[in-house]
C-alpha positions, 0 to 999 in steps of 0.5 A: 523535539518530537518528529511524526509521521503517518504512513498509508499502506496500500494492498491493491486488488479489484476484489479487495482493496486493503489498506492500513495506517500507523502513526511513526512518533519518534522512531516507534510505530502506532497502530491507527486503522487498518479496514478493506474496500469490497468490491466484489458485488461490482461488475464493472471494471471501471466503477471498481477503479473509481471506487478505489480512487476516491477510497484513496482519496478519502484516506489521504483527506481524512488521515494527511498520510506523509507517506504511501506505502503500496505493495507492487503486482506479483507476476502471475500467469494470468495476463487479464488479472496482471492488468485489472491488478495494475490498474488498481494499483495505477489508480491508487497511485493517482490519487496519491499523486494527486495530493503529492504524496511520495509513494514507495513500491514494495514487492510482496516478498520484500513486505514479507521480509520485513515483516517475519523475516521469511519472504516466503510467508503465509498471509497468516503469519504476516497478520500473526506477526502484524498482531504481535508488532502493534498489539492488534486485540484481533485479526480481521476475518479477510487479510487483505487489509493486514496485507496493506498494513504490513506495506505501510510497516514495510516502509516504516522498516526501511525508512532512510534505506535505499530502496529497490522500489520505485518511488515518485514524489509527485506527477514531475518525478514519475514522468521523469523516471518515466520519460521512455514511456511518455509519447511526445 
């Protein structure tokens, strides 16, 4: 019996949304798309959210992921930038979760881990060792959407693993994970 799944990758970024899907058919990955959603000639904060909503939304009807693979915010100095990349990353999810879609969060250095075994690797040899693994003929010219195709391998690596990731299976399962969060 043959057993398929395809799995949704997500790089979150108000500049650059990348993003890349493989298809798992019987324990053996395939390589689908990987592309990027350019923001960078919108000013507004809030119309780059919606963009990235509705990008979300349009990869989930078009390809029916199984799964949403997302790599979580770095923690960096920049507290604006901490929140902009928050919310792109909440957006993402929403739509996500819109469709109950099981999300998996994973942090930069566990998808770097996966990938060349090094959590301190560079973009390029994430997108090198990328090329290798799916036999990709060439690397795009920005990495952002070999940063959300490595999340989606990330996944494929650790399936039936216990995660240190968050993961919501849905609004119920997010809001019960979350409940000290959640005003009554």
């Amino acid at each position: 019996m043959s057993t398929e799944k395809i799995i949704l990758g997500i790089d979150p970024g108000t500049t650059i949304m990348g993003f890349g899907l493989i298809k798992v058919v019987n324990k053996q990955m395939q390589f689908l798309q990987l592309n990027e959603l350019q923001l960078k000639k919108y000013d507004d904060h809030y119309v780059k959210l919606k963009l990235i909503f509705e990008r979300t939304i349009e990869l989930i009807d078009t390809h029916h992921p199984d799964e949403i693979a997302i790599e979580a915010p770095f923690f960096g100095k920049n507290v604006q930038s901490m929140l902009k990349l928050g919310r792109a990353q909440g957006v993402a999810m929403a739509a996500g979760l819109s469709r109950d879609i099981p999300i998996t969060e994973y942090s930069p250095k566990k998808i770097k881990m996966a990938i060349t075994g090094n959590g301190n690797a560079s973009k390029e040899q994430v997108a090198k060792m990328l090329q290798s693994l799916l036999q990709l003929k060439e690397l795009p010219k920005n990495l952002d959407s070999t940063d959300g195709l490595a999340a989606a391998v990330c996944h494929f690596y650790n399936a039936g693993k216990i995660t240190i990731g968050k993961s919501y299976t849905g609004w119920d399962a997010f809001v019960k994970q979350n409940e000290g969060r959640v005003k009554k």
